[in-house]
C-alpha positions in Angstrom: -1.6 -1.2 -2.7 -4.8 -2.6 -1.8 -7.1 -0.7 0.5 -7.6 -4.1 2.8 -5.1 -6.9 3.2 -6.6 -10.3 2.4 -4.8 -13.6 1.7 -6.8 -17.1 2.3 -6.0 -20.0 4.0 -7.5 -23.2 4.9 -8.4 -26.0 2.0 -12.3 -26.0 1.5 -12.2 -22.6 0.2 -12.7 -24.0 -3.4 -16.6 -22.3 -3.9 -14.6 -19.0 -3.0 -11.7 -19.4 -4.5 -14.0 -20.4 -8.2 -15.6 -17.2 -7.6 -12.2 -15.2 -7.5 -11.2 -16.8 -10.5 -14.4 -15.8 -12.2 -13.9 -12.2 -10.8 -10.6 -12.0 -12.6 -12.4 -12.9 -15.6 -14.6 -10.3 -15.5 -12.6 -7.8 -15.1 -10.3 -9.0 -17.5 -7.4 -9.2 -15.2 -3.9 -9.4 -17.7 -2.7 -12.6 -15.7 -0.3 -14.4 -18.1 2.2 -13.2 -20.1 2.4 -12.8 -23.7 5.3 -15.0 -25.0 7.2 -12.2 -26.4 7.0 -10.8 -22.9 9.0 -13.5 -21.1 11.3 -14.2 -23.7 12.7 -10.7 -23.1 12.3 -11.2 -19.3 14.3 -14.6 -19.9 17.1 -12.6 -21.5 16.9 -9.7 -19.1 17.3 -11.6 -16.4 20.7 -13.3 -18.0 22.1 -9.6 -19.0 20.9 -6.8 -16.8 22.8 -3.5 -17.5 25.3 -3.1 -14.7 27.0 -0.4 -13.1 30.1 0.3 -12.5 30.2 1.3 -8.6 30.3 -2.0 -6.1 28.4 -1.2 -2.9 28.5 -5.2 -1.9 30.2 -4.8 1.0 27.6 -2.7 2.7 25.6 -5.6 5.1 22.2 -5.0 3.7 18.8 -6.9 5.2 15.3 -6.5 3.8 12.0 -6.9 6.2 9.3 -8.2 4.5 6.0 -10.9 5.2 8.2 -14.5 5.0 6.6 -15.6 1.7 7.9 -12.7 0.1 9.9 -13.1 -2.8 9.6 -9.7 -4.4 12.0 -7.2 -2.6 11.7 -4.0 -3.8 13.8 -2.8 -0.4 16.6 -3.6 1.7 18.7 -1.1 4.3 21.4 -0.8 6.4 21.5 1.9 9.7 23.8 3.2 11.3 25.1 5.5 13.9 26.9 8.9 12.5 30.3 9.5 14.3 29.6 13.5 15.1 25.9 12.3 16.0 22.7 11.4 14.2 22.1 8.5 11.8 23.0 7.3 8.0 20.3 5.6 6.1 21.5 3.4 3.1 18.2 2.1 1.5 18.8 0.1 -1.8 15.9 -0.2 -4.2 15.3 -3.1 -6.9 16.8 -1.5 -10.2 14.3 -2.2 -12.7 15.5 0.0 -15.7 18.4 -2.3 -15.4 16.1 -5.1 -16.6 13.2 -2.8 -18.9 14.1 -1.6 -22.4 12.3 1.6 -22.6 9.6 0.7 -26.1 10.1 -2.7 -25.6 7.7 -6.0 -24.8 8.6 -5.9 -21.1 8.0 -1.8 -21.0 4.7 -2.2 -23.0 3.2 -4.9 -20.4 4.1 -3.0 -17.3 2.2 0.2 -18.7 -0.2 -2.3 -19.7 -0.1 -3.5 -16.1 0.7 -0.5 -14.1 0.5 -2.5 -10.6 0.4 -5.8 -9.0 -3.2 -6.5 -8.3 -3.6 -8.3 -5.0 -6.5 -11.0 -4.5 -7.1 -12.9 -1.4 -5.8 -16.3 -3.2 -2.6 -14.6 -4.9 -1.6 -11.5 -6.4 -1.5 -10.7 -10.6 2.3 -9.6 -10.5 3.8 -6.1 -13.1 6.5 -8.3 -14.3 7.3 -11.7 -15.1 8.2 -13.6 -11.5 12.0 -14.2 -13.6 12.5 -10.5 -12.7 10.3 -9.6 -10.4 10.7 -12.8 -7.6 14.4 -13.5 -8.8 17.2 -11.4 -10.8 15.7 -7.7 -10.0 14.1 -8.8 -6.5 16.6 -8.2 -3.7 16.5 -11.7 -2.3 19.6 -12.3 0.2 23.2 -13.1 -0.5 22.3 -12.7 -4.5 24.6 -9.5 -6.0 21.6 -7.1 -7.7 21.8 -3.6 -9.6 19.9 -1.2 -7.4 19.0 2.5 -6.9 21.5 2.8 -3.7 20.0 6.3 -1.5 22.1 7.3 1.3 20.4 10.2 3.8 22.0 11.3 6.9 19.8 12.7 9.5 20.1 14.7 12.4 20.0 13.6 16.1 16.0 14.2 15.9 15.7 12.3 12.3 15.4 15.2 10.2 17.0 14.4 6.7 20.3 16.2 6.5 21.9 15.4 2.9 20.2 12.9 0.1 22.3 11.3 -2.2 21.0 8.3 -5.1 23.3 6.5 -7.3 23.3 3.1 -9.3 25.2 0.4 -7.7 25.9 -3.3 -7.3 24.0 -4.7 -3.6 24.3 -8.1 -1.5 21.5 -8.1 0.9 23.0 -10.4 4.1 19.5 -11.4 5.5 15.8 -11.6 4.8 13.8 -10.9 7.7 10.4 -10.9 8.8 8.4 -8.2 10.9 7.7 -10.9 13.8 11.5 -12.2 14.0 12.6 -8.1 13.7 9.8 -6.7 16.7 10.7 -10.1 19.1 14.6 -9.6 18.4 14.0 -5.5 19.3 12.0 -6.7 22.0 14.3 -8.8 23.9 17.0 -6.9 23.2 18.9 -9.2 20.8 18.6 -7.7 17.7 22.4 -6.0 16.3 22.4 -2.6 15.9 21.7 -2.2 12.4 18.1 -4.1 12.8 18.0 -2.5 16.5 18.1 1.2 14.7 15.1 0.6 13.2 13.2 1.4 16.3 15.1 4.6 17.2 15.1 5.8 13.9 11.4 4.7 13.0 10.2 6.4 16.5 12.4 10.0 15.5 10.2 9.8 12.0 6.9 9.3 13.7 7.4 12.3 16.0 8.1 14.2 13.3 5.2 13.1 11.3 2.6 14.0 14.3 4.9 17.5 13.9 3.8 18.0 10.3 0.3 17.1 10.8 1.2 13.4 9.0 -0.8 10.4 9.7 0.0 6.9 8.9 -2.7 4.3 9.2 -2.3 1.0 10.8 -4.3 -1.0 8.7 -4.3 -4.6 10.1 -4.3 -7.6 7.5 -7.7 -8.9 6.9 -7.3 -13.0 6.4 -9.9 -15.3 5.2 -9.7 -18.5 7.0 -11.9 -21.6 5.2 -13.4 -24.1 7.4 -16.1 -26.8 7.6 -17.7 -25.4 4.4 -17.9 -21.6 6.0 -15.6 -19.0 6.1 -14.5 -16.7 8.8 -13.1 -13.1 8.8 -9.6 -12.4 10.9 -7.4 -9.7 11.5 -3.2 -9.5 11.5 -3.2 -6.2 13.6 0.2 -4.6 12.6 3.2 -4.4 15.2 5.4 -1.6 15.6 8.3 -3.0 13.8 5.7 -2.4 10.2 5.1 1.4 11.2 8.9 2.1 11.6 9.9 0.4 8.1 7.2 2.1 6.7 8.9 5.4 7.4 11.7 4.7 6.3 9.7 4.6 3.0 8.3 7.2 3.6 11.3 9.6 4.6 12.5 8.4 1.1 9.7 9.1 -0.4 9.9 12.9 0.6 13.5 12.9 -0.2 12.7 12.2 -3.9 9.9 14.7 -4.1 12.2 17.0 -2.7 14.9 16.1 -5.0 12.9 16.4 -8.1 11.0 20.0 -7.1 14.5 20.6 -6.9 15.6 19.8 -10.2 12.2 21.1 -11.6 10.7 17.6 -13.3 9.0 15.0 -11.6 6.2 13.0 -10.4 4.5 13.7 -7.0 1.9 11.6 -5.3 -0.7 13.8 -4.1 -3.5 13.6 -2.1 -6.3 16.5 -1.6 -7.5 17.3 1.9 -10.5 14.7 2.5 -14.0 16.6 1.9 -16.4 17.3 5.5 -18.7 15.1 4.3 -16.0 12.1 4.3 -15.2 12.4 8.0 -18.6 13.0 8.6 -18.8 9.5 7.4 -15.9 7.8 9.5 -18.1 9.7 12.4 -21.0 8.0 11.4 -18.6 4.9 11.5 -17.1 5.5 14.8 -20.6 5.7 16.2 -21.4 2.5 14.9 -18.4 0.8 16.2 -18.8 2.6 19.7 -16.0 4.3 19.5 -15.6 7.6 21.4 -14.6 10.6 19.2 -15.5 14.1 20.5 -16.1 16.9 18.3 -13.1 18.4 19.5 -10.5 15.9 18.7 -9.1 16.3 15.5 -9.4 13.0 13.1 -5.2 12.5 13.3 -5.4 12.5 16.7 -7.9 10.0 17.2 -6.4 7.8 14.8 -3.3 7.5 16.6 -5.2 6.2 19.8 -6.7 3.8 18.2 -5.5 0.3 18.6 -5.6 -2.0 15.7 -5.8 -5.3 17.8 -9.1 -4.7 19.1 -12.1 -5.6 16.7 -13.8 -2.2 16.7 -10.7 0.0 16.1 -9.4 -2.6 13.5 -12.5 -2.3 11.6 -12.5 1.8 11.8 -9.2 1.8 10.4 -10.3 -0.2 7.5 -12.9 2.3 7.1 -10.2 5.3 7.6 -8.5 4.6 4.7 -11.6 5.5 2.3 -10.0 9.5 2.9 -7.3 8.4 0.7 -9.1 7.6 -2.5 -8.6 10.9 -3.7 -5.0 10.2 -3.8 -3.3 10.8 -7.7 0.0 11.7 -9.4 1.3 15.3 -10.1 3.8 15.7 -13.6 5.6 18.9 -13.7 8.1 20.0 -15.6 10.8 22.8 -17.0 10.6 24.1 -13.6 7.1 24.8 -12.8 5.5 24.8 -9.7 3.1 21.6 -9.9 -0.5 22.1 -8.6 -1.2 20.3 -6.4 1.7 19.4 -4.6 1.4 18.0 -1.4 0.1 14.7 0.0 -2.7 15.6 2.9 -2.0 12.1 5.3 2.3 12.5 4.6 1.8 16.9 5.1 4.7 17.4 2.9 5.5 16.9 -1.0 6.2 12.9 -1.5 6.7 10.8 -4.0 6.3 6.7 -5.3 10.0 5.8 -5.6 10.8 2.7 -3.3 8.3 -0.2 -4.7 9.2 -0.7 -8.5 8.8 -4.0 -9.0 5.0 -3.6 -7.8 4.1 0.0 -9.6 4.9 1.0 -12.5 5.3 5.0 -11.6 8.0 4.1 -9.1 10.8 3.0 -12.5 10.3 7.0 -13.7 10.4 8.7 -10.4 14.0 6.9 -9.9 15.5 7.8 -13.1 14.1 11.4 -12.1 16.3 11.4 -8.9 19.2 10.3 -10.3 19.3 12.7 -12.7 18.5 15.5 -9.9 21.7 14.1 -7.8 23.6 13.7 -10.8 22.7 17.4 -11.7 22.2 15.9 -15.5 19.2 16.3 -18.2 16.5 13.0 -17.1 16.3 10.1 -19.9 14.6 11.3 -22.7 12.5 7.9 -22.4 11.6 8.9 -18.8 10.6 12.7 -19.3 8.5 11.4 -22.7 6.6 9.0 -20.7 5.7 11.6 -17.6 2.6 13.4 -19.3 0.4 9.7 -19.9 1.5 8.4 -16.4 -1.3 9.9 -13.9 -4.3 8.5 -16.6 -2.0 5.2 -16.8 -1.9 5.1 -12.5 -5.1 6.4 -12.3 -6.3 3.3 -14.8 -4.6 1.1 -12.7 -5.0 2.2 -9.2 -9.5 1.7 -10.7 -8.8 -1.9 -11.6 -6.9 -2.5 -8.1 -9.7 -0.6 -6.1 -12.8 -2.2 -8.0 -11.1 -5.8 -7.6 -10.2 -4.8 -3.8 -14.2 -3.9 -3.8 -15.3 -7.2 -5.5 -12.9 -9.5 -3.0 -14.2 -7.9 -0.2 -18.1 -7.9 -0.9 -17.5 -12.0 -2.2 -15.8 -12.9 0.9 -18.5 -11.0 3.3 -21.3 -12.6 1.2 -19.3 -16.4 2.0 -19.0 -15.1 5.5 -22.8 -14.4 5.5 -24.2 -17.1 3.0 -25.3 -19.3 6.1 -27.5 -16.6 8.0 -29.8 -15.2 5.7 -33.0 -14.0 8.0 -31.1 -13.7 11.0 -31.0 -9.9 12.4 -27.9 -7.9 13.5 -27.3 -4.9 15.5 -26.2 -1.8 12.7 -25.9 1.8 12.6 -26.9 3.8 9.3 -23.8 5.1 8.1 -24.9 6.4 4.6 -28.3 7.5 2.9 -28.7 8.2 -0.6 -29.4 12.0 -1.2 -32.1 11.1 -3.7 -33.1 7.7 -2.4 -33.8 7.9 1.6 -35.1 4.0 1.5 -31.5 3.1 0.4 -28.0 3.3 2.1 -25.2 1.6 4.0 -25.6 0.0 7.3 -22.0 -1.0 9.6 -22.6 -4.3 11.4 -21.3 -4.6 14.7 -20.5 -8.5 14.7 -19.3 -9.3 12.4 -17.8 -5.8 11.5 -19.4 -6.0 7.9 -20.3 -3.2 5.7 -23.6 -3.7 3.4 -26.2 -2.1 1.3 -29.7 -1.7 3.2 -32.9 -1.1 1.4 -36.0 0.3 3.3 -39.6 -0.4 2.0 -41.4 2.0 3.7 -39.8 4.7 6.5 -37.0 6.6 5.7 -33.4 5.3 7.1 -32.4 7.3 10.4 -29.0 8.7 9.4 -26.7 8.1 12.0 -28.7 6.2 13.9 -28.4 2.5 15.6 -31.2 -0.2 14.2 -31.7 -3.8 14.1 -31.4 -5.2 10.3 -32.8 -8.3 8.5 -29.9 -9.7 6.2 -32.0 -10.3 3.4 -29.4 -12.1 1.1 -26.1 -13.1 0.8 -24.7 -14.8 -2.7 -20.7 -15.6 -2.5 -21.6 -16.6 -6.6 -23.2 -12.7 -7.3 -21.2 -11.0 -4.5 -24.0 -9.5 -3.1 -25.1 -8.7 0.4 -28.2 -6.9 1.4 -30.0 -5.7 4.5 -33.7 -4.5 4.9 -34.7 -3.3 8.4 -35.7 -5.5 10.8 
């Protein structure tokens, strides 16, 4: 998933929107379809593999943005009789659609992920499957990966179970429609369990020593021949789907230690010299962070509606580019093992029609529940999959970079010469005249390059923006 957010609206965004397309070009972006490749999608779509359990009655409901069509999720809560909750969380079946070896297989490990841009996304699979017969659009009957986990009176998962089945999904919801109905106290109790059971998971994430970053939706809004930078702060109602995800996520890494073959997402602790950075950042941003507050903790204070902390947050999730996947197998212990912001083993399961690892990691569980030998076709392909994410997850982060460094230089185009307010953030070791300066309005990030005294790491200084080209993507500083 992309490290920022970004869609585009407003119609005279056509300069920026040429220079996405030319982006994609460059970075030879796979965005249509080989023939051969939707002809099999075509017949996929007519005859998935089925199974045989019917799970239809179960009154699903996904929560996703409205203009969603691809649903890898949807869920149903509910109360326990002796106490504590059951979590049924259906996930988009795609193995029901993908003949391991085939066209469709090749192009999603050609593929790997959907590659976001701020004018549309570059989908894994043809939109047949992928926005109709594997997505789980409402009151359409889908093969899914079915979970069921029943939790304690504090959230804690109890008992896991996965198995194929035939889903109906009642409703498709939206994270404003579910936060206003929880808010005024309309929403039924399936949707109105979201909150308790989202709120028990967040407690217990703080107790592992977890974080989860709010990361608000950067939007690029077109107008009068400029362009404008905004931000969709998230509500509540995201962070508690989210763990649901999540708490299925460590259910599958736990299944699959379990079973003794898998594939973990993973994520080393961040390096001193990263959150020395975000310090740097904070300071920029006027943000108050004493020495003694750990970085978790000030993270959850933070409140992504207000300019400054938006922008830090953007900046927070740089400590997850170490992130990677983990393959072990015949039982041994994999190395490493747990993901640093989760604190616990965890795994890509629940967004399949978007990532490619997500397909293996399910066939892994079932197998683990089942207590039978994996696919032969998922165990073969476990060994190339971390290069193959890895690939991917480089193509997704240098396009990510790209978008954002086009849209700041639209954003910017107009006031070349004119001096802003910035604090050093970065030096080069080996080049003191050079580094990275953080803006405080707008909250842009940008190279700086000093001609004569060396840049004061750390420090706050007024900066010349020296040039700004939406066509080269560039944006440079020079003190002022």
């Amino acid at each position: 998933m992309p490290r920022r957010h970004m869609h585009m609206t407003g119609a005279e965004g056509a300069a920026l929107r040429a220079a996405l397309r030319a982006l994609r070009t460059k970075l030879d972006v796979p965005e249509e379809f080989p023939a051969e490749v939707l002809a099999e999608a075509e017949r996929a779509a007519r005859e998935p593999r089925l199974p045989d359990t019917d799970a239809t009655d179960l009154p699903l409901f996904t929560v996703d943005p409205p203009a969603s069509r691809d649903l890898d999720q949807a869920m149903h809560l509910a109360r326990r009789p002796a106490g504590g909750f059951r979590v049924h969380y259906a996930i988009a079946d795609v193995a029901a659609f993908v003949t391991p070896g085939g066209a469709l297989d090749t192009e999603a490990h050609r593929r790997v992920t959907t590659l976001y841009f701020p004018d549309g996304k570059v989908p894994l699979h043809p939109a047949v499957l992928s926005e109709d017969a594997a997505s789980l659009l409402p009151d359409r009957t889908r093969p899914a990966l079915l979970w069921r986990l029943d939790l304690d009176a504090e959230g804690r998962v109890e008992t896991t179970d996965v198995r194929r089945a035939l889903v109906r999904s009642r409703a498709k919801l939206d994270y404003d429609g579910v936060q206003k109905a929880i808010d005024t106290g309309t929403a039924e109790e399936p949707v109105a369990l979201l909150q308790d059971i989202g709120r028990l998971r967040e407690a217990l994430e703080v107790e592992r020593g977890g974080i989860s970053l709010n990361v608000p939706e950067q939007e690029v809004v077109a107008h009068d021949g400029s362009y404008s930078l905004a931000y969709r702060a998230p509500l509540p109602a995201d962070g508690w789907n989210a763990q649901i995800s999540l708490m299925t996520g460590i259910a599958a890494a736990d299944l699959m230690l379990a079973a003794g073959t898998g594939i973990l997402r993973t994520l080393p602790q961040a390096p001193d010299g990263a959150v020395g950075r975000l310090r740097r950042a904070a300071k920029a941003l006027r943000i108050d962070w004493p020495h003694h507050v750990p970085y978790a903790e000030l993270v959850r204070s933070l409140d992504p509606h207000r300019p400054a902390h938006a922008a830090f947050l953007q900046e927070c999730t740089a400590l997850l580019r170490g992130a990677g996947y983990t393959v072990f197998t015949g039982g041994e212990t994999p190395d490493p093992a747990i993901h640093a912001a989760v604190a616990a083993p965890y795994a890509h399961c629940t967004a399949p029609l978007r990532r490619l690892a997500d397909r293996y990691a399910g066939e892994l569980c079932l197998a683990a529940v089942a207590g039978a030998e994996p696919p032969r076709w998922a165990v073969a392909a476990l060994d190339a999959l971390p290069k193959e994410m890895a690939d991917g997850a480089r193509l997704a982060n240098g396009a990510e970079r790209e978008c954002v460094d086009l849209v700041e230089a639209a954003l910017l185009k107009d006031r070349v010469g004119e001096t802003f307010e910035a604090t050093v953030i970065e030096v080069k070791d080996r080049e003191p005249l050079e580094g990275t300066v953080h803006l405080e309005d707008p909250a842009v990030v940008g190279r700086v390059v000093s001609t004569a005294l060396e840049l004061p790491l750390g420090e706050r200084i007024r900066v010349r923006l020296a040039e700004a080209d939406p066509g080269t993507a560039k944006v440079l500083f020079a003190p002022a």
